[in-house]
BATORKE-502496 format. One record per residue (C-alpha): x, y, z; residue in three letters. Coordinates in steps of 0.02 Angstrom, whole numbers, plus 50000, padded with zeros to 5 digits. Layout:
N
+-------+-------+-------+---------+
:     u :     v :     w : residuo :
+-------+-------+-------+---------+
:     X :     Y :     Z :     Ala :
...
+-------+-------+-------+---------+
***
This chain:
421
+-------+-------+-------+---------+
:     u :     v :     w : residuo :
+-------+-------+-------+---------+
: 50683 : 49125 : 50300 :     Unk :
: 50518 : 49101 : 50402 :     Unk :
: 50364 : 49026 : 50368 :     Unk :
: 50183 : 49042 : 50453 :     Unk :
: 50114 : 48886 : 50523 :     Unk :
: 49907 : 48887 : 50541 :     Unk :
: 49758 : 48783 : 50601 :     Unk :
: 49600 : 48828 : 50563 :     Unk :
: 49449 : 48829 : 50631 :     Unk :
: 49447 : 48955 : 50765 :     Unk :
: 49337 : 49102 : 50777 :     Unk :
: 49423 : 49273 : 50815 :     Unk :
: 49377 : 49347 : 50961 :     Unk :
: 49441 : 49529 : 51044 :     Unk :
: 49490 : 49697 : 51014 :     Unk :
: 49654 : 49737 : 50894 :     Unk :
: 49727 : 49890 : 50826 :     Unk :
: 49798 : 49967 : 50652 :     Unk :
: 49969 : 50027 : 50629 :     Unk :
: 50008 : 50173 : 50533 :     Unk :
: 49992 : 50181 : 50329 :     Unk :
: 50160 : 50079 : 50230 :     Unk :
: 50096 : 50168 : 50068 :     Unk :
: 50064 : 50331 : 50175 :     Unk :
: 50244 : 50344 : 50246 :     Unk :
: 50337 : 50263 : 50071 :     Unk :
: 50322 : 50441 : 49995 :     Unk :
: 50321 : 50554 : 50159 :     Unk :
: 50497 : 50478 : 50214 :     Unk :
: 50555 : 50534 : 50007 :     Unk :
: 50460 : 50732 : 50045 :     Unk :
: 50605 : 50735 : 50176 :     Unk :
: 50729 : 50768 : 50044 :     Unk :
: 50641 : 50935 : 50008 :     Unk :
: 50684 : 51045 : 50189 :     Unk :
: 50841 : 51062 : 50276 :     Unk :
: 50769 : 51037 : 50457 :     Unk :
: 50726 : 50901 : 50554 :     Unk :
: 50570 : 50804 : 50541 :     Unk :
: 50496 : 50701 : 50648 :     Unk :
: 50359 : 50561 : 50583 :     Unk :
: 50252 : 50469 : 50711 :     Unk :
: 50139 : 50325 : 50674 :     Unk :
: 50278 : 50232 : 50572 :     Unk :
: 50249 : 50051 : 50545 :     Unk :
: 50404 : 49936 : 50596 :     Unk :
: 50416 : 49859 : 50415 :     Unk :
: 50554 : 49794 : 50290 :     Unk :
: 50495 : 49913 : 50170 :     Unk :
: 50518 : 50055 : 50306 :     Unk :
: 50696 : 49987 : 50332 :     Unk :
: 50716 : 49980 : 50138 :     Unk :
: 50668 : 50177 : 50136 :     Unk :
: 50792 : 50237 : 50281 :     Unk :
: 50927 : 50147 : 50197 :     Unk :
: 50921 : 50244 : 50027 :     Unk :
: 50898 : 50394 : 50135 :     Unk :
: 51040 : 50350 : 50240 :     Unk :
: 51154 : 50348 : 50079 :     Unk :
: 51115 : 50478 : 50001 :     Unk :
: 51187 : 50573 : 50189 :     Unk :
: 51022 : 50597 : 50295 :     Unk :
: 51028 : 50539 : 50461 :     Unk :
: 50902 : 50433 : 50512 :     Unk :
: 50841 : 50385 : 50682 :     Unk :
: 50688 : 50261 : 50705 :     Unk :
: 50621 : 50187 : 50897 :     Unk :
: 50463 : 50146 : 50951 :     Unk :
: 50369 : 50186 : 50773 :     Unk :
: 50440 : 50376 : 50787 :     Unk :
: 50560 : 50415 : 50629 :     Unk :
: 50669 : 50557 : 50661 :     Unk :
: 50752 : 50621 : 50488 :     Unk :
: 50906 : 50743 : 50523 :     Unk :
: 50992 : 50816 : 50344 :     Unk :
: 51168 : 50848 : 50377 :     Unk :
: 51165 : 50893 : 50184 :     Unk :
: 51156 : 50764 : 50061 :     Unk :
: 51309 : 50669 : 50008 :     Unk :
: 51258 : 50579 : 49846 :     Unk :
: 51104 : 50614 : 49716 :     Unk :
: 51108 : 50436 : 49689 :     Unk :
: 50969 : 50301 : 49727 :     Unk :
: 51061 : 50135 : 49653 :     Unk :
: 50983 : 49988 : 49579 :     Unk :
: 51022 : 49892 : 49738 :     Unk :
: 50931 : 49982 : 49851 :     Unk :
: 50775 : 50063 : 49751 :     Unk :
: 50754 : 49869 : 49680 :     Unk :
: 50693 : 49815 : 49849 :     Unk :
: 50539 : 49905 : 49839 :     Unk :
: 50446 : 50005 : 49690 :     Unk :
: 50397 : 50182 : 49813 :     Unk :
: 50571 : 50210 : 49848 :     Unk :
: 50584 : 50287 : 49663 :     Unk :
: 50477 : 50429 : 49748 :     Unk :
: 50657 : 50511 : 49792 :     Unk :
: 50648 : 50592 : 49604 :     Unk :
: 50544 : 50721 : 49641 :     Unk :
: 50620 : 50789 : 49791 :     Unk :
: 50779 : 50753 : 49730 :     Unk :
: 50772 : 50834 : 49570 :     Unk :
: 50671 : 50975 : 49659 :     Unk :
: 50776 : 51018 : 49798 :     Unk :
: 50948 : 50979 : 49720 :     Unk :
: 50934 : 51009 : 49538 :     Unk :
: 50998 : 50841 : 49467 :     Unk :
: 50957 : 50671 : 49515 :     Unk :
: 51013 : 50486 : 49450 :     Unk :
: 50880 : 50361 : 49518 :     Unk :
: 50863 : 50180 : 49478 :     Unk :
: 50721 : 50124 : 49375 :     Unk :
: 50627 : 49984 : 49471 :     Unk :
: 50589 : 49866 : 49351 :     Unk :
: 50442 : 49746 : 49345 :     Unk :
: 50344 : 49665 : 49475 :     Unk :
: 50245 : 49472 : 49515 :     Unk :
: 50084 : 49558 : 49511 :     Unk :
: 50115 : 49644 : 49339 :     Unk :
: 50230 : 49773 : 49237 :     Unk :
: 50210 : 49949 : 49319 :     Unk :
: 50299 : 50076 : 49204 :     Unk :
: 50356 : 50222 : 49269 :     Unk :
: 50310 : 50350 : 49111 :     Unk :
: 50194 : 50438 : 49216 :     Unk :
: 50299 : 50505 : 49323 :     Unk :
: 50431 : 50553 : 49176 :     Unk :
: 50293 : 50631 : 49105 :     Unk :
: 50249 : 50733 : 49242 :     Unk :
: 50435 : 50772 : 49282 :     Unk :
: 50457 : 50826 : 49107 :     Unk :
: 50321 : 50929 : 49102 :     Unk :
: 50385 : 51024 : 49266 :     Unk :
: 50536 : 51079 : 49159 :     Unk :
: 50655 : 50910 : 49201 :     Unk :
: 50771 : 50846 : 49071 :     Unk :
: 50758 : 50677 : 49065 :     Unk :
: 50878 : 50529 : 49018 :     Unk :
: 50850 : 50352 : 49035 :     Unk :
: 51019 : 50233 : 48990 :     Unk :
: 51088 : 50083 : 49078 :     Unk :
: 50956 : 50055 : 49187 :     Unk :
: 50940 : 50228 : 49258 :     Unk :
: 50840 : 50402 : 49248 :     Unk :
: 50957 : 50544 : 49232 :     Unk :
: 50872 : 50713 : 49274 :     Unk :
: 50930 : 50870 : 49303 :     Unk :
: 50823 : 51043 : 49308 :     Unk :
: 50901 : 51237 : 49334 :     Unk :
: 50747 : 51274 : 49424 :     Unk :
: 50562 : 51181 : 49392 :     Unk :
: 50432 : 51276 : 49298 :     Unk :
: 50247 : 51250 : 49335 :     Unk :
: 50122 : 51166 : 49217 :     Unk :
: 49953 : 51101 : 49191 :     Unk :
: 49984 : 50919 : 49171 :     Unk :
: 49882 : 50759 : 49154 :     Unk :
: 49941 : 50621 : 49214 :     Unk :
: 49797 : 50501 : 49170 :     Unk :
: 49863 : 50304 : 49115 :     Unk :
: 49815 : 50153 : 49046 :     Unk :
: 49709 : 50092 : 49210 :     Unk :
: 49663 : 50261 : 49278 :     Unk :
: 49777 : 50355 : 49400 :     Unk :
: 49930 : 50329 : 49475 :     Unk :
: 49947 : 50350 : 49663 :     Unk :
: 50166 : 50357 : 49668 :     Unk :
: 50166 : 50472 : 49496 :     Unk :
: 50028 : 50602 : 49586 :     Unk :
: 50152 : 50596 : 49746 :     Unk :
: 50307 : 50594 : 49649 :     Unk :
: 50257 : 50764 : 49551 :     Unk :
: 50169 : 50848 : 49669 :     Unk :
: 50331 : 50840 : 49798 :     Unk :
: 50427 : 50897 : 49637 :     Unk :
: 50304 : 51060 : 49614 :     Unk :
: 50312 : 51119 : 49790 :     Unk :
: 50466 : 51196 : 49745 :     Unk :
: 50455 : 51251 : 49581 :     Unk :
: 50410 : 51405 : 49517 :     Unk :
: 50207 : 51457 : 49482 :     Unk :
: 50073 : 51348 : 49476 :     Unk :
: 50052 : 51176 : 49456 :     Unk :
: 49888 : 51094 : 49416 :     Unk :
: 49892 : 50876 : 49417 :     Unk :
: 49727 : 50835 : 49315 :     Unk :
: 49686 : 50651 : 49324 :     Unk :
: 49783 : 50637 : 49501 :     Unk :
: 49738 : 50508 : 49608 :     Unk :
: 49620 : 50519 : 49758 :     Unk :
: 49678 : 50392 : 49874 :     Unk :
: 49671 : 50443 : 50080 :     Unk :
: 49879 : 50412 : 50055 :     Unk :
: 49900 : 50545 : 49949 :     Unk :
: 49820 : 50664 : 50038 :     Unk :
: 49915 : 50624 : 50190 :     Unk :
: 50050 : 50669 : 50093 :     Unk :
: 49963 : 50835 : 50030 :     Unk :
: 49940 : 50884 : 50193 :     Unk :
: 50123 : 50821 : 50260 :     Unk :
: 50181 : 50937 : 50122 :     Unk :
: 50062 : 51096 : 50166 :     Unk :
: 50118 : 51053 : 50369 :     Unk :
: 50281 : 51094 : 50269 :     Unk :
: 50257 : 51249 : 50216 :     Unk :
: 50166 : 51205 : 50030 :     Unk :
: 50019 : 51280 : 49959 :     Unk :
: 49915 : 51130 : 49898 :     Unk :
: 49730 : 51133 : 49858 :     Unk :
: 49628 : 50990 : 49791 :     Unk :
: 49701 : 50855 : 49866 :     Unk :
: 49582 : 50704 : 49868 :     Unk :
: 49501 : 50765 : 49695 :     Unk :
: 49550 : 50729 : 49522 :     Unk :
: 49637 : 50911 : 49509 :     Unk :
: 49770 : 50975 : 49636 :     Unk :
: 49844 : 51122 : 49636 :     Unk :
: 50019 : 51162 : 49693 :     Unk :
: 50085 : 51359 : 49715 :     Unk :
: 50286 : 51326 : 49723 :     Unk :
: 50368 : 51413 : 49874 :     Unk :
: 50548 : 51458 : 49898 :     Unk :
: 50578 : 51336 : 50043 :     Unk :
: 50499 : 51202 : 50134 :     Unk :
: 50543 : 51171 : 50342 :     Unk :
: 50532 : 51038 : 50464 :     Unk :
: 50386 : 50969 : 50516 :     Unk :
: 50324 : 50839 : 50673 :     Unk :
: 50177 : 50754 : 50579 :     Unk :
: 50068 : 50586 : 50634 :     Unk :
: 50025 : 50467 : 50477 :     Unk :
: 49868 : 50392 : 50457 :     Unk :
: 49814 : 50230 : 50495 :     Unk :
: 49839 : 50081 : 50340 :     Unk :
: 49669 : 50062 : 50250 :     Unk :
: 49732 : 49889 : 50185 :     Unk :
: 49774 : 49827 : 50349 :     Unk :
: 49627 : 49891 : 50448 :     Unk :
: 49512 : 49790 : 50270 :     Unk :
: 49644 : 49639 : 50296 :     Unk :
: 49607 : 49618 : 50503 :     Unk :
: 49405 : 49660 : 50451 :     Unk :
: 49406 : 49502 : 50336 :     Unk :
: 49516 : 49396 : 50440 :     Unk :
: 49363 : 49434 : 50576 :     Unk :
: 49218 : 49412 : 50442 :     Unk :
: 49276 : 49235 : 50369 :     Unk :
: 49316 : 49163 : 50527 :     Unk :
: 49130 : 49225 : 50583 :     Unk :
: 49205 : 49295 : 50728 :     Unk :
: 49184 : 49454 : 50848 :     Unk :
: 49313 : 49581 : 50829 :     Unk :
: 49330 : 49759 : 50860 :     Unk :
: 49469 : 49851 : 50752 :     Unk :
: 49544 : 50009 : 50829 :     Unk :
: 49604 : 50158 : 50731 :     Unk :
: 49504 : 50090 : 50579 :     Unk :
: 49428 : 50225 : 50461 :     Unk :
: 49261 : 50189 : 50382 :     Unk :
: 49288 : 50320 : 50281 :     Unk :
: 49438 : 50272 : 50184 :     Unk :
: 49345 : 50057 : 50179 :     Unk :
: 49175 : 50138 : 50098 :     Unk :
: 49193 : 49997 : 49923 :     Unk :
: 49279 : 49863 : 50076 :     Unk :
: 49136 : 49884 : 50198 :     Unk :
: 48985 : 49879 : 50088 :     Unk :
: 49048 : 49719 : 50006 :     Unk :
: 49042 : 49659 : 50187 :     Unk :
: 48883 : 49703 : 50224 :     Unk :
: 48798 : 49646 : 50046 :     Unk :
: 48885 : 49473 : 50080 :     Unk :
: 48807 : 49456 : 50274 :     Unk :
: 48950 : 49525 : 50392 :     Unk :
: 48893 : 49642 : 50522 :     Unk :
: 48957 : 49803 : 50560 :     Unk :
: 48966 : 49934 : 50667 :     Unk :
: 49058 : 50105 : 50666 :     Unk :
: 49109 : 50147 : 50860 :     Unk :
: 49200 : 50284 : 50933 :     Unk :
: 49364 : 50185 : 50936 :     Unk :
: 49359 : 50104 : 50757 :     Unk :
: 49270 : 49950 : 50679 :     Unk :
: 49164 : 49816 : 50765 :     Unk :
: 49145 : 49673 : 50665 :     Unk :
: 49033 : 49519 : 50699 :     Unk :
: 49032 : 49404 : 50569 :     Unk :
: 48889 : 49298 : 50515 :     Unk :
: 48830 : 49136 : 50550 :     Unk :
: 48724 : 49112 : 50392 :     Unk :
: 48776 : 49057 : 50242 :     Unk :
: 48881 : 49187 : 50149 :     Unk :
: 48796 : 49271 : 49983 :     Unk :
: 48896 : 49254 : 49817 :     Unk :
: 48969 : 49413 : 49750 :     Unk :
: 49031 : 49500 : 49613 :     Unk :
: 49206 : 49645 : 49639 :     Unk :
: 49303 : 49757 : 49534 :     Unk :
: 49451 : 49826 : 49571 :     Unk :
: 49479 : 50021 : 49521 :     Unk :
: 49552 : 50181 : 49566 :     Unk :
: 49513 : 50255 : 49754 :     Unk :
: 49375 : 50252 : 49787 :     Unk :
: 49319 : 50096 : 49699 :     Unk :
: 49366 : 49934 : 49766 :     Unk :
: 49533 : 49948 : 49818 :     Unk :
: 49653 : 49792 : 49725 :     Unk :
: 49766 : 49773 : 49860 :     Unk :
: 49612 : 49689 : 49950 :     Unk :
: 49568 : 49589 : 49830 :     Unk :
: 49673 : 49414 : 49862 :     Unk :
: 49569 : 49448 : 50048 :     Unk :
: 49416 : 49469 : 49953 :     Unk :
: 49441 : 49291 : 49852 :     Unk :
: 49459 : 49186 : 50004 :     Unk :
: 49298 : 49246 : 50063 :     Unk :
: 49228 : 49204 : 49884 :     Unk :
: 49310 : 49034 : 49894 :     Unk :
: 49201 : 48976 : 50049 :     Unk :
: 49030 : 49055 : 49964 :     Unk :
: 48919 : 48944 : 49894 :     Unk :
: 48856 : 49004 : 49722 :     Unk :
: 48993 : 49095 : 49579 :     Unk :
: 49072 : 49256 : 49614 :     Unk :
: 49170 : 49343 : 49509 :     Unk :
: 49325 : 49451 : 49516 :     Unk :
: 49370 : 49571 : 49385 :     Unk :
: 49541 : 49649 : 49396 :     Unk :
: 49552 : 49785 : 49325 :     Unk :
: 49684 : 49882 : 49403 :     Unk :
: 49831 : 49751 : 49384 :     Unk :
: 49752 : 49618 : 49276 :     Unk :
: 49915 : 49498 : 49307 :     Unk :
: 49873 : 49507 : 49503 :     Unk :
: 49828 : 49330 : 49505 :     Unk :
: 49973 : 49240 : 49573 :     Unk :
: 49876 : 49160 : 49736 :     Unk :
: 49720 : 49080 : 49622 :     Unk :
: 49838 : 48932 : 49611 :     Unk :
: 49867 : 48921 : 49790 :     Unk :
: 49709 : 48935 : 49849 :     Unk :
: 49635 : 48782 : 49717 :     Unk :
: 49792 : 48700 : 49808 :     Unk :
: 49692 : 48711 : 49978 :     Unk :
: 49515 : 48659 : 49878 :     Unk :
: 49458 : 48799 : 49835 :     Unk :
: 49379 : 48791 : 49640 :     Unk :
: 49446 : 48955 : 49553 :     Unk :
: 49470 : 48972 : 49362 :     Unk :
: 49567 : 49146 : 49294 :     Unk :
: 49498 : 49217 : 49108 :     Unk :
: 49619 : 49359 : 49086 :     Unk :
: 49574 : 49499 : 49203 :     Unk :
: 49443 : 49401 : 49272 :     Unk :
: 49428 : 49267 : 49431 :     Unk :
: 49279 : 49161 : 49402 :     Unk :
: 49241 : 49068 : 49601 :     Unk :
: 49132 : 48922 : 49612 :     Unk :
: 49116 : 48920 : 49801 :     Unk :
: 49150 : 48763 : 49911 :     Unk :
: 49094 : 48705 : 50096 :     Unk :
: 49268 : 48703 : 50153 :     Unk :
: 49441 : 48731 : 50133 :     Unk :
: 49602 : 48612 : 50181 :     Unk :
: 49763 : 48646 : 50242 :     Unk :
: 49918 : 48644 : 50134 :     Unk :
: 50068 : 48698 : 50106 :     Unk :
: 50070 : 48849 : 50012 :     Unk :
: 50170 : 48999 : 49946 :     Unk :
: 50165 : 49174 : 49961 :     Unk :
: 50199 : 49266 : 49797 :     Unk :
: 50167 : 49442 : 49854 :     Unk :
: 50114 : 49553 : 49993 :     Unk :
: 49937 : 49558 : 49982 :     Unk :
: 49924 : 49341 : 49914 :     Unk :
: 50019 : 49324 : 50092 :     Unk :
: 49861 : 49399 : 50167 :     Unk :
: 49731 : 49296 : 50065 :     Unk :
: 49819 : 49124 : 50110 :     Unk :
: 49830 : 49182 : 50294 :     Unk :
: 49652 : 49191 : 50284 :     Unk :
: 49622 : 49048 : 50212 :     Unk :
: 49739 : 48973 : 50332 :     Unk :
: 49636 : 49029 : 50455 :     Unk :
: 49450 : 48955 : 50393 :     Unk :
: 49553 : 48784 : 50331 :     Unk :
: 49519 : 48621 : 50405 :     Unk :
: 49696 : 48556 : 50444 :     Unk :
: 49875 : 48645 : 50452 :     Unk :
: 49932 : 48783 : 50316 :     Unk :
: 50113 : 48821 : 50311 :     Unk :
: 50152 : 48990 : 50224 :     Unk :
: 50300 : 49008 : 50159 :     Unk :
: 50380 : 49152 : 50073 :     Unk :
: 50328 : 49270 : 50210 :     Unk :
: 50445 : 49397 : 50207 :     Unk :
: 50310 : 49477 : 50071 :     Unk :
: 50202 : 49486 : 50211 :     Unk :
: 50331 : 49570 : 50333 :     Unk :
: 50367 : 49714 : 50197 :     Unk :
: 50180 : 49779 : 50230 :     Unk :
: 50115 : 49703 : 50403 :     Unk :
: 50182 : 49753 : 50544 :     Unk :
: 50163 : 49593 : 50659 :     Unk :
: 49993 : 49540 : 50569 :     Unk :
: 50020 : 49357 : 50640 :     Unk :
: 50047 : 49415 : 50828 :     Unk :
: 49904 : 49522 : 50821 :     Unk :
: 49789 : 49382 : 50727 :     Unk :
: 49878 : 49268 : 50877 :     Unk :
: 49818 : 49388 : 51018 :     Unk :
: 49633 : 49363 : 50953 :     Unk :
: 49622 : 49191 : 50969 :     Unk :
: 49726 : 49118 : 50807 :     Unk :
: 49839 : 48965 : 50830 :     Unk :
: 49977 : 49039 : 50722 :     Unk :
: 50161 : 49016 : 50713 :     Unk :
: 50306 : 49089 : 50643 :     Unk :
: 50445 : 48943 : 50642 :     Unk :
: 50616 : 48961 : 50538 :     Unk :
: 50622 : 48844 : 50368 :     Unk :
+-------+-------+-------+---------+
***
């Protein structure tokens, strides 16, 4: 198992570049299942959870085929129309193979994938949907049992507890590419990743329209075919290198970023002090070398504040003088690195969904543990602004959604290590 080894103190200085989208491919690898023809995906990040995704694919028969960030997907015919515990238990997107699955096949048996650090995240929405679509639905020993003669289109709303649901929307709209009529997802979710995987879909042959609204609208087809399709760029990365840059005050220019998928990230920015620019190539960030203003977030559905930015987000909060608050209000349990952070000095008190931050002058190096992908991020961060050495342990969270985050934090000027425990 590795660990990260930091010191702080250094300004970041250069020009890096995003990979392609982890919660972008997740469900694009899955729409696979849904053609018999080859498909090649470009843009794919080198991840575990990438890994995780070809091996499910890889037993239920497809062939699989990944260099140089290039997935090519042959299907030989499937073999199995199982996803097992073992494999769909690594990671939660992997029980996007449902859908197509179900769609494509007829019948489907597909883990559930339990519970999570940052919070219970049932999966009722996309039964619901499934259901809807015509699917009859078991759920014993751990397992959904589905089976369909041939999916029926519906109006159905898939609206939950703390708004939409990004893997649900994806999971039933690959489902209702093949079935027959119309489909229309009210309350679907509007995040840049699922229209990638709109228009991955339409590439495919599907008639989609309203992707990136509340309502889509899916026309079934007969067949899908093969498609050679580029992802986009990771949203959460290109916001994760932008804060590493803006709390170390330093210069940095981030490639491939899009400012319009970081509109609730970048304005956060620029209310606390951090400069930016939009350029040709991405992101220029310069950060500030005044005192940081306090600030208030909350985390909601795209395009609010996005919460898989917002252990990044309390770093930054944790060096500004004054009280900012954090209100969670997407996963209200997400609030695993709070005690790792007051570990390093920083003064952070949770009240259910909410953070309360009393900024301090400084931060000091500790030893520390990662609990999840995106509290990986937040104590690299703080890592990086600490006076002293960090060691991060636990970082195989970070490797399931950053694809070399401490080599390309290294290249701009970092003194980071990756050393064996």
């Amino acid at each position: 198992m590795d660990k990260l080894i930091i010191e702080g103190g250094v300004r970041l200085v250069g020009t890096t570049e995003v990979s392609g989208s982890k919660n972008s491919l997740l469900p694009i690898l899955a729409a696979t299942l849904l053609t018999k023809d080859k498909c090649i995906i470009r843009n794919a990040p080198d991840l575990r959870d990438t890994l995780s995704m070809l091996r499910i694919l890889r037993f239920l028969g497809l062939n699989t085929d990944f260099k140089e960030n290039t997935i090519t997907i042959r299907p030989n015919g499937l073999e199995k129309f199982e996803a097992p515990y073992k494999l769909v238990s690594t990671m939660r997107a992997s029980f996007c193979v449902l859908g197509p699955l179900l769609a494509r096949y007829k019948k489907a048996k597909v883990s559930l994938p339990g519970g999570c650090i940052i919070g219970v995240r049932p999966v009722d929405l996309h039964l619901k949907g499934l259901s809807k679509l015509g699917a009859k639905l078991q759920v014993k020993e751990g397992y959904v049992f589905a089976e369909a003669k041939r999916l029926q289109g519906d109006h159905i709303y898939l609206g939950g507890p703390f708004g939409s649901s990004v893997l649900a929307t994806g999971n039933v709209m690959m489902a209702a590419t093949l079935a027959r009529g119309t489909t229309v997802i009210e309350s679907a979710a509007c995040e840049p990743e699922v229209v990638d995987l709109a228009r991955f879909l339409i590439k495919m042959g599907a008639k989609i329209k309203g992707e990136g609204s509340p309502t889509i609208e899916i026309q079934g087809v007969k067949e899908l075919h093969g498609v050679d399709y580029e992802i986009i760029p990771d949203r959460i990365e290109a916001a994760t290198l932008i804060m590493a840059a803006a709390v170390t005050r330093g210069e940095v220019l981030v490639k491939r970023a899009r400012a319009e998928h970081l509109t609730a990230v970048l304005e956060k920015l620029k209310d606390v002090g951090v400069t930016l620019k939009n350029v040709k190539e991405g992101i220029f960030v310069k950060g500030t070398m005044r005192k940081f203003k306090p600030f208030d977030i909350v985390t909601l559905p795209y395009p609010g504040f996005p919460t898989d930015a917002q252990a990044q987000f309390m770093t930054l909060m944790s060096i500004t003088e004054g009280i900012s608050v954090i209100t969670e209000k997407i996963y209200p349990d997400r609030f695993m690195h709070v005690a790792e952070l007051n570990r390093m000095g920083a003064q952070i008190k949770r009240e259910g969904p909410y953070a309360i931050v009393h900024g301090v002058k400084f931060l000091s190096g500790a030893p520390v543990m990662a609990s999840d992908l995106r509290a990986s991020a937040g104590l690299i961060l703080a890592g990086l602004v600490a006076r002293g050495k960090t060691e991060v342990s636990r970082i195989y969270h970070l490797d399931r959604g950053y694809e070399q985050l401490d080599a390309k934090l290294k290249k701009l000027g970092a003194r980071i290590e990756r050393v064996k425990e």
